[in-house]
C-alpha positions as CSV (number, residue, x, y, z in Angstrom):
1,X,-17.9,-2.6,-27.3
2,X,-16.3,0.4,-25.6
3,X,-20.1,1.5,-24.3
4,X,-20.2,-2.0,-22.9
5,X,-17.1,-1.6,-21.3
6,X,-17.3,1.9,-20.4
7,X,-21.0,1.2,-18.6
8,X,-19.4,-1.8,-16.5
9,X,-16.9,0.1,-15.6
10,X,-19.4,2.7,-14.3
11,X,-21.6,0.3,-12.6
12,X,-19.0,-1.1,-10.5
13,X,-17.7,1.7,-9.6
14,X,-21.1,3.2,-8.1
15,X,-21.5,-0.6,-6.3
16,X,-18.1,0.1,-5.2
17,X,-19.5,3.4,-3.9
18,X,-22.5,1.6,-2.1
19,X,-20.7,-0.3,-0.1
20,X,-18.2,2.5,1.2
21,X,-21.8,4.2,2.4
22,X,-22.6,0.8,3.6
23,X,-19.7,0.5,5.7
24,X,-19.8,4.5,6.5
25,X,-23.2,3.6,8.0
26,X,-21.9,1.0,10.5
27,X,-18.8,3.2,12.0
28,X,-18.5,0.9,14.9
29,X,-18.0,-2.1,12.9
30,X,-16.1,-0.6,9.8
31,X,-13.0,0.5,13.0
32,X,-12.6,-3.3,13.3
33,X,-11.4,-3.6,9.4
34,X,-7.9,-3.2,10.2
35,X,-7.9,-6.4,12.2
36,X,-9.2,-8.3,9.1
37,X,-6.9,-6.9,6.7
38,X,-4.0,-7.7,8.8
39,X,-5.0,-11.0,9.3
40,X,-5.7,-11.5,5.5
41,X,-2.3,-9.9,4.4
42,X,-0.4,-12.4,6.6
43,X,-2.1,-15.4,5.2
44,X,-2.2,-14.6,2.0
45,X,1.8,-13.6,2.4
46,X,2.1,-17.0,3.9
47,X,0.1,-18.9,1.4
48,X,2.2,-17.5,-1.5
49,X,5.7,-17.1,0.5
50,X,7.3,-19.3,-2.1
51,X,6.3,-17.4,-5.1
52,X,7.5,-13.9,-3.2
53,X,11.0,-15.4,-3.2
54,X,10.8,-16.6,-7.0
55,X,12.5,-13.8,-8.9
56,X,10.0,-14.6,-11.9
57,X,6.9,-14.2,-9.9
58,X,7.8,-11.6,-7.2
59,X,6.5,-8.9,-8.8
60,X,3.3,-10.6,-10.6
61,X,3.1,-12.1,-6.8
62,X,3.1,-8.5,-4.9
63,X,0.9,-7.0,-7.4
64,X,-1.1,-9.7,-6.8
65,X,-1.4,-9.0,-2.8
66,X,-1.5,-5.5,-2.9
67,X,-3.9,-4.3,-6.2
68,X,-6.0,-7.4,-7.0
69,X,-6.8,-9.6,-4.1
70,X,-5.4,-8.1,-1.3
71,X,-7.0,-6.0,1.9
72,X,-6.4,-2.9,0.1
73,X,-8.4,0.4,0.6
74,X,-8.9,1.1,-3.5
75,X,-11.7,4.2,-2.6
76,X,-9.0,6.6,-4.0
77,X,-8.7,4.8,-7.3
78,X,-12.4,4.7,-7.4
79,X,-13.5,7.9,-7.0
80,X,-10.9,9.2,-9.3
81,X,-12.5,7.2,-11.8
82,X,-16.0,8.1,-11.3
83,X,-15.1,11.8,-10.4
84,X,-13.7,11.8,-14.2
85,X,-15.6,9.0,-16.1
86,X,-16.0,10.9,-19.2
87,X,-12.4,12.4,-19.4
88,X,-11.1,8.4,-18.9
89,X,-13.6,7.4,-21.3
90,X,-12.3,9.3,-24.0
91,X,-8.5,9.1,-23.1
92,X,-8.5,5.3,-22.2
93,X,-8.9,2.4,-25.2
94,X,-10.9,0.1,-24.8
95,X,-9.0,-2.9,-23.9
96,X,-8.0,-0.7,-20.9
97,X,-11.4,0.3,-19.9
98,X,-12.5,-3.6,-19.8
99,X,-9.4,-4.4,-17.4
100,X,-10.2,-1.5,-15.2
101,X,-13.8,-2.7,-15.2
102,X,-12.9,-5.6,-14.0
103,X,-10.9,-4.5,-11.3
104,X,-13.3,-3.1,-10.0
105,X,-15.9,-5.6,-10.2
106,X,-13.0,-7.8,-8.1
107,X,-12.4,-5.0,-5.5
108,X,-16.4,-4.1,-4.9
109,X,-17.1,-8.0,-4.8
110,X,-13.7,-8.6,-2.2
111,X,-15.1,-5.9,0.1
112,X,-18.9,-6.8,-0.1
113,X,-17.5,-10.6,1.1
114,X,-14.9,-8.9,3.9
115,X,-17.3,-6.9,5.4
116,X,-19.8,-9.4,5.4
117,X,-17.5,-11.8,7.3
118,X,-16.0,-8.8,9.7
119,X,-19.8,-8.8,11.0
120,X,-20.0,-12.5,11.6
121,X,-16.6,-12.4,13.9
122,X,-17.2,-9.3,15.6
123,X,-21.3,-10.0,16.1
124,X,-21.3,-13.5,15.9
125,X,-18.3,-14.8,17.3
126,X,-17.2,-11.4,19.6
127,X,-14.2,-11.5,17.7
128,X,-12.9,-7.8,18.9
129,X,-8.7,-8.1,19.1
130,X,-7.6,-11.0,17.6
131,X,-8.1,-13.6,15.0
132,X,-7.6,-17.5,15.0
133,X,-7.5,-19.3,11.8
134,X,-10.5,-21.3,13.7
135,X,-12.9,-18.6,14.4
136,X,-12.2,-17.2,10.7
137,X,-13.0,-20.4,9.3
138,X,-15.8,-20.3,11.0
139,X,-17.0,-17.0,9.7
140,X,-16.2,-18.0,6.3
141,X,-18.7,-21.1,6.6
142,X,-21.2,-18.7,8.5
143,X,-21.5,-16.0,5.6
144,X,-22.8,-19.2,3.4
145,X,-21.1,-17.8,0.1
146,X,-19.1,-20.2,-1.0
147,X,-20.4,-19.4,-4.5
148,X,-19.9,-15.6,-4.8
149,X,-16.6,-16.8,-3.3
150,X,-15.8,-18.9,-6.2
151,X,-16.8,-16.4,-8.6
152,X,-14.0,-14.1,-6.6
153,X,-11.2,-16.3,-7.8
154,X,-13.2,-16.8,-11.4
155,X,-12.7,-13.0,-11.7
156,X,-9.1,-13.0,-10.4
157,X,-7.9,-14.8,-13.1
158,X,-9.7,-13.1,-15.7
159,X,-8.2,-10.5,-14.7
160,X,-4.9,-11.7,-15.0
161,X,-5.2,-13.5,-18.5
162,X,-6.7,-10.4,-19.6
163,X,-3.4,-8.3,-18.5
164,X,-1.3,-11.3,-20.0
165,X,-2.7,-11.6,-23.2
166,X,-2.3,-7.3,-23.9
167,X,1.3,-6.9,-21.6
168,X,3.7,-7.7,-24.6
169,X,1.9,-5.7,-27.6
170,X,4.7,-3.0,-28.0
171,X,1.8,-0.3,-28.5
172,X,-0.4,-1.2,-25.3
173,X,2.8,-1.0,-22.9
174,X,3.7,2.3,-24.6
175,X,0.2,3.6,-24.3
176,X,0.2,3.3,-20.7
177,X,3.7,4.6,-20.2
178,X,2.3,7.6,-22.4
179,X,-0.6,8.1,-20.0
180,X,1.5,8.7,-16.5
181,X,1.6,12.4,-17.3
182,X,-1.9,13.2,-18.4
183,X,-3.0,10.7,-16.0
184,X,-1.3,13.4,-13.1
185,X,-2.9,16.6,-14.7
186,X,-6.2,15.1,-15.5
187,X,-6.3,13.5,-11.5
188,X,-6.8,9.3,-12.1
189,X,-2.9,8.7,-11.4
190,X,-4.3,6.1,-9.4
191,X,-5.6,4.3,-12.1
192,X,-2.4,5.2,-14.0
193,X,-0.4,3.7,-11.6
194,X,-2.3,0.5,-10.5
195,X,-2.2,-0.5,-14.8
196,X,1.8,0.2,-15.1
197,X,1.9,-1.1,-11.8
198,X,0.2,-4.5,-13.7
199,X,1.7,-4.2,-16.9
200,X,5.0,-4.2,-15.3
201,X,4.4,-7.4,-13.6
202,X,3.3,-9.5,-16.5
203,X,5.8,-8.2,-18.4
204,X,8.8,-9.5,-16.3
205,X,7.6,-12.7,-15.2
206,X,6.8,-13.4,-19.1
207,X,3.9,-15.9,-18.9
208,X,1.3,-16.1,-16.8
209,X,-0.4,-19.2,-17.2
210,X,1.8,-21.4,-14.2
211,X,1.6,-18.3,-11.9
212,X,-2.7,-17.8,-12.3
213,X,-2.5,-22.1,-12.0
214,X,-1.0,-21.7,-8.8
215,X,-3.7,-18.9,-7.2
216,X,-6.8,-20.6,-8.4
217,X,-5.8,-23.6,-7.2
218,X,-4.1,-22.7,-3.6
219,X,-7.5,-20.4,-3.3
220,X,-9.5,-23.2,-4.1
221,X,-8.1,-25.6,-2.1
222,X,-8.2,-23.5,1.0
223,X,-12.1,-22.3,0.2
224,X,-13.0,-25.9,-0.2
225,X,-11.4,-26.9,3.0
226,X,-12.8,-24.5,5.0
227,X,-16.6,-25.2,3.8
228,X,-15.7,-29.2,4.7
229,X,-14.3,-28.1,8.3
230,X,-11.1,-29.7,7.6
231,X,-8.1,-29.2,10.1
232,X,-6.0,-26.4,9.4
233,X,-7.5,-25.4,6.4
234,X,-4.6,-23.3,5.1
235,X,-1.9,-25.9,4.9
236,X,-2.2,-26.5,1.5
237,X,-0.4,-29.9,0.9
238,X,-0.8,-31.0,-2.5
239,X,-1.7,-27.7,-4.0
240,X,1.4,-26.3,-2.8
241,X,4.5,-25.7,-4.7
């Protein structure tokens, strides 16, 4: 099972890679990331404002906008991981090797789907300094993937119920801990970092279960609604709170 792992892991990584180069190739259009990201990190912050100001979920909540399905540039994490695939492979049990895989299926999917929309505004719509929720939506329906986009959220919360159902074995947590050190000498401290960073979450808000409810449905709602050109597509209503 660890091969199986081990060779998603790598695979997702390298598509990672790809679309880096991808995006490398197309310098003119990759400078206008920043106006994306910024736009996604305020709606996302907006969408889940009320779990950032529940003490149980604040953390899960953060990790949630900054390491899973936030704008994030993960490149560092990645090539740390690729750069030392053998060493992680050997240091790194299993059940942590299929988490990090799946990361990083998440992270090379989120920017395949961002970069793809950044062309339609900039290209498409001549989107160049700012962006309206109208002319996003827009983009979104233009890309035409509202299945790879469901399958986003699909992974998200795999991801989460895999951290939940792991975070409160005594000898998993410890074995992370235990790997901060060796993770800094050996060079994937990013990777160290984003798991503690997880485990840490899921530990304090103790059940996950309401908390991934909450995503896949706000996230749903709002990817529906834009594909059926409703109104303000990001005032959530009845999937809200």
């Amino acid at each position: 099972m660890q091969d199986k792992h081990a060779s998603m892991l790598l695979e997702q990584i390298q598509r990672g890679k790809a679309q880096r180069l991808k995006q490398e190739a197309a310098a003119a259009l990759a400078l206008k990331m920043p106006l994306l990201r910024q736009w996604q990190s305020d709606r996302l912050r907006a969408t889940y404002e009320d779990l950032l100001a529940d003490k149980r979920y604040q953390p899960a909540t953060a990790f949630f906008l900054s390491d899973l399905y936030g704008p994030n540039d993960f490149s560092r994490r990645d090539r740390d991981i690729e750069r030392l695939f053998s060493t992680l492979v050997k240091l790194l049990p299993d059940y942590l090797i299929q988490i990090a895989a799946n990361a990083a299926e998440l992270n090379a999917l989120s920017a395949e789907l961002d970069f793809a929309l950044l062309g339609v505004l900039v290209e498409e719509l001549d989107v160049t300094e700012a962006i309206t929720q109208e002319a996003y939506a827009e983009a979104y329906r233009r890309c035409e993937n509202h299945d790879l986009r469901r399958h986003q959220i699909a992974l998200l919360k795999r991801l989460g119920e895999d951290l939940d159902a792991i975070v409160f074995k005594p000898l998993v947590y410890n074995t992370v801990r235990m790997l901060k050190i060796p993770a800094l000498l050996a060079g994937f401290s990013a990777l160290q970092n984003f798991l503690e960073r997880g485990f840490d979450a899921f530990h304090h808000m103790q059940g996950a279960d309401e908390f991934l409810d909450a995503i896949v449905t706000r996230e749903t709602l709002i990817l529906d609604s834009i594909y059926k050109s409703r109104p303000d597509p990001f005032a959530l209503r009845n999937g809200k709170k």
